[in-house]
PASEBA-1860 file (N, C-alpha, C; in nm, 3 decimals):
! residues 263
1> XXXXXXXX> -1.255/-0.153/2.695/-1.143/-0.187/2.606/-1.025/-0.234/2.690 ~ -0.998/-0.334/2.652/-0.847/-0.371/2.724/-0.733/-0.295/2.699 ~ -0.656/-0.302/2.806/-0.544/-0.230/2.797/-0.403/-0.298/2.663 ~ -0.389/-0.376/2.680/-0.320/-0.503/2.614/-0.384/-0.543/2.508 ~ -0.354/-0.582/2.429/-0.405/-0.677/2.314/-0.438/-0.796/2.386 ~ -0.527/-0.908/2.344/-0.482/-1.074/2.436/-0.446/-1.107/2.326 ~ -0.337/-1.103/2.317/-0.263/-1.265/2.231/-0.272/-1.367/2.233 ~ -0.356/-1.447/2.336/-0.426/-1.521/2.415/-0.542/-1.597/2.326
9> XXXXXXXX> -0.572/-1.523/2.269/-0.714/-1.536/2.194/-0.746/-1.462/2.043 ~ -0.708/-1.566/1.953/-0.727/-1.490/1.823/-0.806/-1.401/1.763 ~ -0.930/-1.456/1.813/-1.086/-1.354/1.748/-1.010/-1.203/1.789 ~ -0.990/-1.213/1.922/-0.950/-1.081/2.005/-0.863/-1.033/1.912 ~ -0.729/-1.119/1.912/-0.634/-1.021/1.854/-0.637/-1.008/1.718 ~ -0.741/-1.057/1.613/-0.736/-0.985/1.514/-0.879/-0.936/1.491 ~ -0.936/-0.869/1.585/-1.048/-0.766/1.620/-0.996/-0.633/1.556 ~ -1.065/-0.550/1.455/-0.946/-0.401/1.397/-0.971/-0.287/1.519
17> XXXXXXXX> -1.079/-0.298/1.564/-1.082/-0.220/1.692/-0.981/-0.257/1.825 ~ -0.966/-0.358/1.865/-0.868/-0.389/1.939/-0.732/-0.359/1.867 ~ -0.687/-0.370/1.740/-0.581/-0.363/1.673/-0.550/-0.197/1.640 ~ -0.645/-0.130/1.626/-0.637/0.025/1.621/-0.569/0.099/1.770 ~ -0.643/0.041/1.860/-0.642/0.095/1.996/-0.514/0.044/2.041 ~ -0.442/-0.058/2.005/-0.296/-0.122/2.023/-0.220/-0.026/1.940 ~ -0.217/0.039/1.824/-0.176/0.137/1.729/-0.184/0.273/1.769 ~ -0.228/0.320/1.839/-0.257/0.412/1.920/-0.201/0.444/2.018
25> XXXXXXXX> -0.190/0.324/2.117/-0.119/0.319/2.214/0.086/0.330/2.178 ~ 0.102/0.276/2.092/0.220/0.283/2.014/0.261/0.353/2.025 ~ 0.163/0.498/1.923/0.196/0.569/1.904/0.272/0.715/2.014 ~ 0.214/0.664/2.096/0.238/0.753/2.251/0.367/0.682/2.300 ~ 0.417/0.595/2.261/0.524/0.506/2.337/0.641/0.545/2.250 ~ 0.621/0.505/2.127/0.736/0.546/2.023/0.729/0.732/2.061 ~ 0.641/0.816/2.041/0.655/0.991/2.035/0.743/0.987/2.189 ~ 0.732/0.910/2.309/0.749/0.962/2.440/0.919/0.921/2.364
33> XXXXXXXX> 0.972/0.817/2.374/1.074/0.747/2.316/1.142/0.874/2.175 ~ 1.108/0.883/2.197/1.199/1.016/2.066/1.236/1.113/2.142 ~ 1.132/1.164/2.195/1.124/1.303/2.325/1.282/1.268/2.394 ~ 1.291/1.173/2.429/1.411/1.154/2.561/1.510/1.105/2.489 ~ 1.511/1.059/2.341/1.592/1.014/2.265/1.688/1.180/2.211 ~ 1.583/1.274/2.159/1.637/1.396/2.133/1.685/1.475/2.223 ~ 1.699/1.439/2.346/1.777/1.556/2.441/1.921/1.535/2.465 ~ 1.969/1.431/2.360/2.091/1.382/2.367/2.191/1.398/2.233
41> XXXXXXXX> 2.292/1.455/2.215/2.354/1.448/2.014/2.364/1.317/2.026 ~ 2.398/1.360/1.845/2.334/1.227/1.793/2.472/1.169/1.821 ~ 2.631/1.175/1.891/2.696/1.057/1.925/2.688/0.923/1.819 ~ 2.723/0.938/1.677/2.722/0.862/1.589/2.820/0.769/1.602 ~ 2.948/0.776/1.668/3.052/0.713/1.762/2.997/0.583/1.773 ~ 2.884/0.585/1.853/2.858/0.492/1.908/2.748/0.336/1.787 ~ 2.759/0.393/1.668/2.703/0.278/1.601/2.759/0.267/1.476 ~ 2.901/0.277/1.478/3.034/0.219/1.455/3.078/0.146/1.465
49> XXXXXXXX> 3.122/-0.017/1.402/3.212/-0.081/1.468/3.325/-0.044/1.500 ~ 3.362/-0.089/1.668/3.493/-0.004/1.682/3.509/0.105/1.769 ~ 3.417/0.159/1.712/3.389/0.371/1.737/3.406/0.328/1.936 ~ 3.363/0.252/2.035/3.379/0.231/2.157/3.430/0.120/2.142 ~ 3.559/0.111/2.252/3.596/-0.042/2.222/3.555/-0.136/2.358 ~ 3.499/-0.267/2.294/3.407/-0.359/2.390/3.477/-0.473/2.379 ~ 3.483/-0.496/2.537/3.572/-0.666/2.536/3.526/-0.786/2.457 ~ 3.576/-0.870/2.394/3.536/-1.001/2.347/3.421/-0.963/2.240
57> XXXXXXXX> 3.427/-0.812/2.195/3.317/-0.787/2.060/3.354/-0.700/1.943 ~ 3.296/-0.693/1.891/3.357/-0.581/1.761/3.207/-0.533/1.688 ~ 3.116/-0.511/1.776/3.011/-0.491/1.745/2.988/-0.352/1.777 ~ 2.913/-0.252/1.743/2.900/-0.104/1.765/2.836/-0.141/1.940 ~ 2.906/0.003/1.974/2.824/0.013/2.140/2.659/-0.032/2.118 ~ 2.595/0.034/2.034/2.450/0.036/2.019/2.407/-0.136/1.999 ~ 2.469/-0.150/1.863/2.455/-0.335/1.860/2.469/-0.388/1.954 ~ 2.569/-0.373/2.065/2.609/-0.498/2.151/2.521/-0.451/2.246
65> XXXXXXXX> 2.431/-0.356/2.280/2.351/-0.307/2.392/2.212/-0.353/2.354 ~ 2.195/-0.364/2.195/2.048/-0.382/2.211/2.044/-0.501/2.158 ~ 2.159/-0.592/2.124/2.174/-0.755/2.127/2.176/-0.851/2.238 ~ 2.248/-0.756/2.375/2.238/-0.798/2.538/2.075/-0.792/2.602 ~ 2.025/-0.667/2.514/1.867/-0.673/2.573/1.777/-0.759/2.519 ~ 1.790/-0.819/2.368/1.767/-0.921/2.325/1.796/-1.031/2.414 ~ 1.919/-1.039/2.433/1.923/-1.218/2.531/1.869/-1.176/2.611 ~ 1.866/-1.079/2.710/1.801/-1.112/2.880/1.647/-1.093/2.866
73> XXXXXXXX> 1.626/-1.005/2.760/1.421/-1.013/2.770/1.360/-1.147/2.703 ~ 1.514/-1.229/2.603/1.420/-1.382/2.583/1.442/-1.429/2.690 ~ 1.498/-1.448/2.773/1.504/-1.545/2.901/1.340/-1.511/2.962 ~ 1.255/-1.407/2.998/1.116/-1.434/3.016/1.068/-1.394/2.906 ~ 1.058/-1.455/2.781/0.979/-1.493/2.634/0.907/-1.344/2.591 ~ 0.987/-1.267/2.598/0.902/-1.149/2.511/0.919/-1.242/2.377 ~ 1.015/-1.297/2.327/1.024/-1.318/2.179/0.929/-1.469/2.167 ~ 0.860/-1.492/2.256/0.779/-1.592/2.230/0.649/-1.550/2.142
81> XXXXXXXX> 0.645/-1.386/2.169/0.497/-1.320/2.169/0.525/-1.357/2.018 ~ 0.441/-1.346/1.955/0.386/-1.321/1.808/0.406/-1.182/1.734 ~ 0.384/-1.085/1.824/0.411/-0.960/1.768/0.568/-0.885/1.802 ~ 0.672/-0.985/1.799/0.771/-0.955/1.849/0.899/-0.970/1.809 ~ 0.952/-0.932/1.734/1.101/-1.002/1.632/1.205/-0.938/1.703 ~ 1.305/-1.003/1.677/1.449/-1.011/1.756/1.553/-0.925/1.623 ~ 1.606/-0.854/1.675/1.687/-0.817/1.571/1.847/-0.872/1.560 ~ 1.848/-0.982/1.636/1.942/-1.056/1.675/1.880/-1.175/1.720
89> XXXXXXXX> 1.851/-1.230/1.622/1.804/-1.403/1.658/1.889/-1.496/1.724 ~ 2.004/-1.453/1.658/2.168/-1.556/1.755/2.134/-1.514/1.910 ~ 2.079/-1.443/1.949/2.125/-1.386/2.074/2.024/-1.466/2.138 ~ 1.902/-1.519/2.085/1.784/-1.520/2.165/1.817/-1.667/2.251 ~ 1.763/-1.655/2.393/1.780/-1.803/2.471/1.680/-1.841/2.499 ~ 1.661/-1.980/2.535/1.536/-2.047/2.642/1.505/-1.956/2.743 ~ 1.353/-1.914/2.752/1.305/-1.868/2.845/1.301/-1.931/2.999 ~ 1.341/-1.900/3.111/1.340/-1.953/3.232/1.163/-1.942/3.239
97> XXXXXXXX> 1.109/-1.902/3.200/0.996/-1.879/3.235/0.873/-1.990/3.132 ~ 0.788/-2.061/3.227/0.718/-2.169/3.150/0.660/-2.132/2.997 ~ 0.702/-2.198/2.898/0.615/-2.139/2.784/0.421/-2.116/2.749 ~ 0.410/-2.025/2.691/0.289/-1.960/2.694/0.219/-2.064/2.530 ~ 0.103/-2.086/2.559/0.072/-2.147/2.430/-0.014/-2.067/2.349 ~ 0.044/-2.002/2.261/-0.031/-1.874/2.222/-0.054/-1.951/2.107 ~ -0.235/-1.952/2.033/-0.268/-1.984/1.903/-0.213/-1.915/1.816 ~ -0.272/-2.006/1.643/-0.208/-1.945/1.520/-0.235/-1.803/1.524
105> XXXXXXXX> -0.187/-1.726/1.549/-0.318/-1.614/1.474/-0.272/-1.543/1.317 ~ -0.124/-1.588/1.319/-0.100/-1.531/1.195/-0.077/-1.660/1.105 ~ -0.085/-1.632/0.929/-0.042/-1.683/0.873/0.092/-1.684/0.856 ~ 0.208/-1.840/0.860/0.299/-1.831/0.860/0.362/-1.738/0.706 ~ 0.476/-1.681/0.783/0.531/-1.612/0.665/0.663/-1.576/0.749 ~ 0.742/-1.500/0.621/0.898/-1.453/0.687/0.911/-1.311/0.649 ~ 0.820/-1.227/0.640/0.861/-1.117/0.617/0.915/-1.057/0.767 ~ 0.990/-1.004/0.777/1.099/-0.949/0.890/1.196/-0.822/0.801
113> XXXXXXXX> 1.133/-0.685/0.873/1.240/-0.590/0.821/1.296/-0.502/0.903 ~ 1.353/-0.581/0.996/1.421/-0.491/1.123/1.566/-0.430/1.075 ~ 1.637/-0.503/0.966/1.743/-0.432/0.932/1.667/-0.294/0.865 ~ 1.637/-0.296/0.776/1.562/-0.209/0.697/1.503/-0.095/0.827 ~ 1.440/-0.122/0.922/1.376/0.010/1.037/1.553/0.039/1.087 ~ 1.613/-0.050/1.127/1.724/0.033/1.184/1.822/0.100/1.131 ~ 1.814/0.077/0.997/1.942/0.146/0.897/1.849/0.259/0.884 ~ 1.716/0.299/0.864/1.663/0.416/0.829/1.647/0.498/0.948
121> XXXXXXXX> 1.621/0.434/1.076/1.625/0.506/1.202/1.755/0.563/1.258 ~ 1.867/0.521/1.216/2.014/0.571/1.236/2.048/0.679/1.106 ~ 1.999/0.640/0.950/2.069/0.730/0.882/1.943/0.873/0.872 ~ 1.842/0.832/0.922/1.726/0.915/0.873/1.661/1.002/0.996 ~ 1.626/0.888/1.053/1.565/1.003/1.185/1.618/1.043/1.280 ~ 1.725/0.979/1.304/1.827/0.983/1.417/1.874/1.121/1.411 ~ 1.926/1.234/1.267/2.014/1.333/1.200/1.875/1.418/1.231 ~ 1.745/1.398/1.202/1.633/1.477/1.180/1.597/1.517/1.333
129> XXXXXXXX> 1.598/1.460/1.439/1.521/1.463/1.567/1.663/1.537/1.661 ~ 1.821/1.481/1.655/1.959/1.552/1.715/1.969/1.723/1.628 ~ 1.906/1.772/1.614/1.929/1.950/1.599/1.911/1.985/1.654 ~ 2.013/2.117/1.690/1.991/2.242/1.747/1.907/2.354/1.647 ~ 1.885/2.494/1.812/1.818/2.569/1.710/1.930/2.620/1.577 ~ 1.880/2.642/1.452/1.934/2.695/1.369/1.988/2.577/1.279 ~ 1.987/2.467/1.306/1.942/2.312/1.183/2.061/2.269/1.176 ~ 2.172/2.277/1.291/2.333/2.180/1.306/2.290/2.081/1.418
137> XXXXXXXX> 2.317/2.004/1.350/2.322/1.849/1.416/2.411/1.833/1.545 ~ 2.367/1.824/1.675/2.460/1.846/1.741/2.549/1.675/1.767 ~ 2.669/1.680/1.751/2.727/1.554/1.747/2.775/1.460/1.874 ~ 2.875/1.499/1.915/2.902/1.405/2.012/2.938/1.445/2.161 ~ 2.880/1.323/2.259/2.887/1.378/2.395/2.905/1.227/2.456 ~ 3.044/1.152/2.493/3.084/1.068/2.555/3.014/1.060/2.672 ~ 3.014/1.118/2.734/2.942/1.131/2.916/2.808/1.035/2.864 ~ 2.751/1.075/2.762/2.600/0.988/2.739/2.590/0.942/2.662
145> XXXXXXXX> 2.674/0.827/2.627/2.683/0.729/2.518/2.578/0.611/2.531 ~ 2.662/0.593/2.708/2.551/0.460/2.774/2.397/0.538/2.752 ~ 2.369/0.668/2.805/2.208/0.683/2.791/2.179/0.721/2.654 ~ 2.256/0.712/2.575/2.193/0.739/2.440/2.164/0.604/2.339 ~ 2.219/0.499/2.381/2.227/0.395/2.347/2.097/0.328/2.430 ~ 2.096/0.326/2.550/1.969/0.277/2.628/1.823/0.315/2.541 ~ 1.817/0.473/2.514/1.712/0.542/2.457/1.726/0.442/2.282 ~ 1.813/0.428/2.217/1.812/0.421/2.094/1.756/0.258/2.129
153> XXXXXXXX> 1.753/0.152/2.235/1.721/0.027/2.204/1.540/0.034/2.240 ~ 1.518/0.122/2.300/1.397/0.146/2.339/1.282/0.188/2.215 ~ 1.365/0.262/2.137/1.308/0.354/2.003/1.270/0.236/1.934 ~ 1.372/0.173/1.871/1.348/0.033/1.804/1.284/-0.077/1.831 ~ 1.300/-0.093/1.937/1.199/-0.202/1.999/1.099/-0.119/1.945 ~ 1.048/-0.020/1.980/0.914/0.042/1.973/0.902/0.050/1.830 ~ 0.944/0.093/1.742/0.912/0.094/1.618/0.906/-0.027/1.541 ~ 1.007/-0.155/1.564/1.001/-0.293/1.477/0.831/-0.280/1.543
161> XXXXXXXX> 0.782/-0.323/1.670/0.686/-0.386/1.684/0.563/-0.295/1.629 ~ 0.553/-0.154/1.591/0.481/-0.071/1.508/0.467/-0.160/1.368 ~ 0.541/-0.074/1.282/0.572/-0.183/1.178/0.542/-0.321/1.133 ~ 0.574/-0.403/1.210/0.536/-0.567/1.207/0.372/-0.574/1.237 ~ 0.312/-0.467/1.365/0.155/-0.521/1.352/0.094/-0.521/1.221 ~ 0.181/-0.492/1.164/0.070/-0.433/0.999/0.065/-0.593/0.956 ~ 0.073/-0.697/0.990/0.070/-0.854/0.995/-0.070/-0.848/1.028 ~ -0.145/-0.811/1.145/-0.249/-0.824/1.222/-0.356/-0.767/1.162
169> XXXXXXXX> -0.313/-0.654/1.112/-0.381/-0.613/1.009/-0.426/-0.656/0.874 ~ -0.345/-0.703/0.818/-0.320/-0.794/0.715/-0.403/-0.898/0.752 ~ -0.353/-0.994/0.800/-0.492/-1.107/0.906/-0.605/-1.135/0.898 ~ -0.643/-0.982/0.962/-0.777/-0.960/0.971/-0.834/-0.911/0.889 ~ -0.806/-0.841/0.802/-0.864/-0.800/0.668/-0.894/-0.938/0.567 ~ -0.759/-1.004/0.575/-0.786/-1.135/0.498/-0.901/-1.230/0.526 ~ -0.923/-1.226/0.662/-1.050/-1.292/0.705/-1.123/-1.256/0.696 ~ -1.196/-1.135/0.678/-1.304/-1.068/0.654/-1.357/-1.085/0.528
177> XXXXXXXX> -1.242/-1.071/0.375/-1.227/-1.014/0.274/-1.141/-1.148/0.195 ~ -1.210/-1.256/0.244/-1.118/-1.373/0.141/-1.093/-1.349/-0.009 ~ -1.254/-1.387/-0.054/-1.216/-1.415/-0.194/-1.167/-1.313/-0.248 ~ -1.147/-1.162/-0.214/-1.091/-1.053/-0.232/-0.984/-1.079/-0.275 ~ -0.918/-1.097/-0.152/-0.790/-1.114/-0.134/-0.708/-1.231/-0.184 ~ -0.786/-1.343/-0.191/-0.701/-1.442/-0.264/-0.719/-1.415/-0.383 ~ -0.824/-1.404/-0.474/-0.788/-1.352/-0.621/-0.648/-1.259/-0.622 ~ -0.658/-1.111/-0.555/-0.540/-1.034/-0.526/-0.426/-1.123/-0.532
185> XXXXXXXX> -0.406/-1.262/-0.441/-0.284/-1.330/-0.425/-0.248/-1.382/-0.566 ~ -0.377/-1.499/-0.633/-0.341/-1.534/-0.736/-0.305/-1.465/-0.875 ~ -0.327/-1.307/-0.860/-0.258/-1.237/-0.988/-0.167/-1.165/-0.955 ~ -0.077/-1.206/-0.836/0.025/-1.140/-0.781/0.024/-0.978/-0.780 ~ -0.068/-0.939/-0.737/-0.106/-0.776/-0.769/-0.080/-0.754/-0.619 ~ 0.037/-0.687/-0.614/0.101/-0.673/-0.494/0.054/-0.529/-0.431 ~ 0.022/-0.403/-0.535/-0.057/-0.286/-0.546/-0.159/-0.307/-0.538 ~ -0.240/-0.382/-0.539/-0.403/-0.406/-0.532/-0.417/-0.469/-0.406
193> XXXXXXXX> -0.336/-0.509/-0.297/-0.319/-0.594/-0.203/-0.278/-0.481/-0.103 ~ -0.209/-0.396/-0.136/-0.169/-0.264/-0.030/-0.306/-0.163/-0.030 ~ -0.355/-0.139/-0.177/-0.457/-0.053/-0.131/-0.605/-0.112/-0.105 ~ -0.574/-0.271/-0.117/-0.710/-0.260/-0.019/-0.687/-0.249/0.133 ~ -0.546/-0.280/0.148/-0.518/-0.305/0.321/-0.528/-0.151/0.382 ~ -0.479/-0.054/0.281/-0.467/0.048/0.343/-0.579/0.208/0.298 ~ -0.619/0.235/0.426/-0.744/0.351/0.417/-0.641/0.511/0.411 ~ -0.664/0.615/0.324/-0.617/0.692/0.311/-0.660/0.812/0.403
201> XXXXXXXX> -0.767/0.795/0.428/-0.842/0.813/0.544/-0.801/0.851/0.644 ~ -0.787/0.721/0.699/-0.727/0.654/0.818/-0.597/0.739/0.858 ~ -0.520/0.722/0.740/-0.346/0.696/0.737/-0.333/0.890/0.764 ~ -0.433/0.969/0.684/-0.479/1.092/0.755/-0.486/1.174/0.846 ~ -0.578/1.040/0.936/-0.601/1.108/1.099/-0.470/1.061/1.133 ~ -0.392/0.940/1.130/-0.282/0.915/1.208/-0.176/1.015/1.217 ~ -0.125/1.086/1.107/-0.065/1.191/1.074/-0.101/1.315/1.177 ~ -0.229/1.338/1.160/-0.297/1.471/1.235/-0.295/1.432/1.408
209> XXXXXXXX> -0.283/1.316/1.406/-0.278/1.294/1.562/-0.126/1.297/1.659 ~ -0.055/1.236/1.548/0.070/1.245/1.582/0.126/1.374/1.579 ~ 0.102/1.453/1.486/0.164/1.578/1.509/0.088/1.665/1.630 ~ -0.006/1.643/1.670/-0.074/1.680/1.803/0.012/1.654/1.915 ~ 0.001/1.449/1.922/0.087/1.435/2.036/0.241/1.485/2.042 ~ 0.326/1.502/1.941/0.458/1.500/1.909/0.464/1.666/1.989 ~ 0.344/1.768/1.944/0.363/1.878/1.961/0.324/1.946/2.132 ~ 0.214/1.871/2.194/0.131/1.816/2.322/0.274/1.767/2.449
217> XXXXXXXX> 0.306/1.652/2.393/0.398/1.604/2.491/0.545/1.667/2.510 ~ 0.606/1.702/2.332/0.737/1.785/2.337/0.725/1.943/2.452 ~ 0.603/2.001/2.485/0.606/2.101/2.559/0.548/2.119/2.673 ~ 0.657/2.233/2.745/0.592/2.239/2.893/0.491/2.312/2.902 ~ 0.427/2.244/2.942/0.260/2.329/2.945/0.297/2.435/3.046 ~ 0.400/2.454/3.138/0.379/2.547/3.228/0.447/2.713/3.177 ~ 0.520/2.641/3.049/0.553/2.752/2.955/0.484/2.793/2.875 ~ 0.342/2.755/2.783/0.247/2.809/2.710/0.270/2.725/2.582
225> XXXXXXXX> 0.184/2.744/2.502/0.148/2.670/2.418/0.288/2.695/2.319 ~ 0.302/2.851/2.313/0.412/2.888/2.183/0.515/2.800/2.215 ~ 0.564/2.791/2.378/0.697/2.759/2.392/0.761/2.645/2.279 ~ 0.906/2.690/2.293/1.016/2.580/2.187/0.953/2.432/2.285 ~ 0.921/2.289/2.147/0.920/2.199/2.153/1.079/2.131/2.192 ~ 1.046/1.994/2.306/1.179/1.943/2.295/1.215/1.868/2.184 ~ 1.117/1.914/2.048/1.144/1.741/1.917/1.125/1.806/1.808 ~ 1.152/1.819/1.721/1.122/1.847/1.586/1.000/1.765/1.537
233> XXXXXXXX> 0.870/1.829/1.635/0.750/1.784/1.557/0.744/1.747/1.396 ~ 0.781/1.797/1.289/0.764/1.738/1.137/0.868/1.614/1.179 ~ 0.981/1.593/1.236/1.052/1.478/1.191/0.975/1.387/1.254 ~ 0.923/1.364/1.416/0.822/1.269/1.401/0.720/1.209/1.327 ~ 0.683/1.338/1.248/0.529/1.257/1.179/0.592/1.222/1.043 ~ 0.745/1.255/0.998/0.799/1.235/0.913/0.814/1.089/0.928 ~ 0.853/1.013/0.994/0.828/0.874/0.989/0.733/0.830/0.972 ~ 0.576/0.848/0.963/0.496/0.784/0.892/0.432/0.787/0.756
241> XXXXXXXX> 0.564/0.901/0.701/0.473/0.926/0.526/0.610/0.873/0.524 ~ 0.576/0.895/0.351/0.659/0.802/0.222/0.810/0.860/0.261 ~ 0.812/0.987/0.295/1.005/1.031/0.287/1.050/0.997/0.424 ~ 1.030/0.955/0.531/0.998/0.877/0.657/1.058/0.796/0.673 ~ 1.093/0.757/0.826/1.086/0.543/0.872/0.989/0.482/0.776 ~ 0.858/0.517/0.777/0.760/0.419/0.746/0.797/0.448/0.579 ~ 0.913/0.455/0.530/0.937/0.480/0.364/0.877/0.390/0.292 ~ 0.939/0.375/0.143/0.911/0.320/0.086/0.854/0.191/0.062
249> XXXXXXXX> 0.993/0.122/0.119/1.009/-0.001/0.148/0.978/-0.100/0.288 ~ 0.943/-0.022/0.395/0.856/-0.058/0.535/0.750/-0.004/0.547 ~ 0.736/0.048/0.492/0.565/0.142/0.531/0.513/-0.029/0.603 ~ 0.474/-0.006/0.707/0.332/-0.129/0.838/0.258/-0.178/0.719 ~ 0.188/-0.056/0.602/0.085/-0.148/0.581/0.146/-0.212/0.426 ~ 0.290/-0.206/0.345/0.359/-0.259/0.306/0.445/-0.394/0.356 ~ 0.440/-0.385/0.459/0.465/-0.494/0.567/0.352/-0.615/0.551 ~ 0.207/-0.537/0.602/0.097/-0.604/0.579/0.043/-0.710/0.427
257> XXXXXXX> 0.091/-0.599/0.336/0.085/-0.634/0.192/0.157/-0.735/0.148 ~ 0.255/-0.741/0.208/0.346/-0.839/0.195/0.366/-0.960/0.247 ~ 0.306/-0.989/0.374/0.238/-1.106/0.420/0.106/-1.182/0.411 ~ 0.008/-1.114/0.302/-0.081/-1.159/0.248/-0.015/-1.175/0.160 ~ 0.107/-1.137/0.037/0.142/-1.160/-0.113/0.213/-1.295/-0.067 ~ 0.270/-1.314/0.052/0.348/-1.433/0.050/0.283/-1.575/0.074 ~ 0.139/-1.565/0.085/0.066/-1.714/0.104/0.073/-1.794/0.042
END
């Protein structure tokens, strides 16, 4: 199994085994990314306009940090990739780096809900994962604004590109499962289009795995199994059910549903 997806090569990247094992891998990237995100209060200061004041901007510390990482990672074309949205498109530049000619693999569409992951990741999980023991939110700590802001552009990155694979998914199901699915399109059955995309199954083990890793990686093994976690294991796996990041309105494979409804 490759380490990487190839984006390189369509069959590949909309393979569901290659696309699972990319989902997987995620999932260890976003749980590590919370871990180091929660050892910090939640410093709400900082995604304020204003709340820090920044030369020549009026953008929250957090915005203008993960709008600067936007311009310098398009200069070598992360935002060229396919599986990759900008949450600041103004920001994005010409890559110094030769362009990559990556095939169709998706059907064109515009679904993009990065506002939507970051308003729920600031009002929702951000309050759920910053507690102390005894359930007070611990608030603000200037000294680590800059590293709390670093951690918060890292989280997001990691989660838009969670979220958005549910495209790939979508994809590949559609190819498998045409006339399925285009009937589905032509009676606009937008519910009949999510639950064929999505296995309950599936969505099951993901739950049971994550609260493994969330619970696995939050502790020091050299302290024993009981020891205090550094994360509020339920608020992690709380982002992938319905009261969650992955809510209502973003759930990946609602994402997915929604780029097959838009053909």
């Amino acid at each position: 199994m490759d380490t990487i997806l190839n984006l390189s090569d369509a069959s590949k990247a909309l393979d569901l085994a290659n696309i699972r094992f990319q989902l997987i891998r995620l999932e260890d990237t976003i749980t590590f990314y919370l871990i180091e995100r929660a050892q910090f209060p939640l410093n709400h200061t900082i995604y304020e306009s204003g709340g820090v004041q920044i030369p020549n901007s009026k953008l929250s510390l957090f915005d203008w940090m993960l709008r600067e990482q936007e311009r310098l990672q398009s200069l070598v074309r992360r935002y060229e990739s396919p599986d990759e949205y900008p949450f600041f498109p103004d920001a994005i530049q010409q890559p110094i780096l030769q362009p990559l000619n990556y095939p169709q693999i998706l059907h064109p569409n515009d679904v993009d809900v990065n506002q939507a992951i970051k308003e729920k990741y600031i009002e929702t999980v951000l309050p759920s994962i910053c507690k102390q023991v005894g359930g007070d939110i611990r608030g603000e700590s200037q000294e680590n604004y800059g590293s709390t802001a670093t951690c918060d552009v890292l989280c997001l990155q990691a989660l838009s590109r969670r979220v958005h694979f549910g495209k790939f998914v979508a994809e590949s199901k559609f190819q498998s499962e045409r006339e399925r699915f285009i009937a589905l399109v032509q009676e606009k059955d937008r519910a009949g289009i999510q639950d064929a995309i999505m296995n309950q199954k599936v969505q099951n083990q993901v739950l049971d795995r994550l609260r493994l890793k969330a619970r696995t990686y939050g502790t020091d093994p050299s302290n024993g199994v009981e020891s205090e976690t550094k994360i509020d294991v339920e608020a992690v796996v709380a982002m992938y059910e319905v009261s969650g990041l992955y809510g209502t309105d973003i759930k990946s494979h609602r994402v997915a549903a929604d780029t097959i409804r838009k053909r």
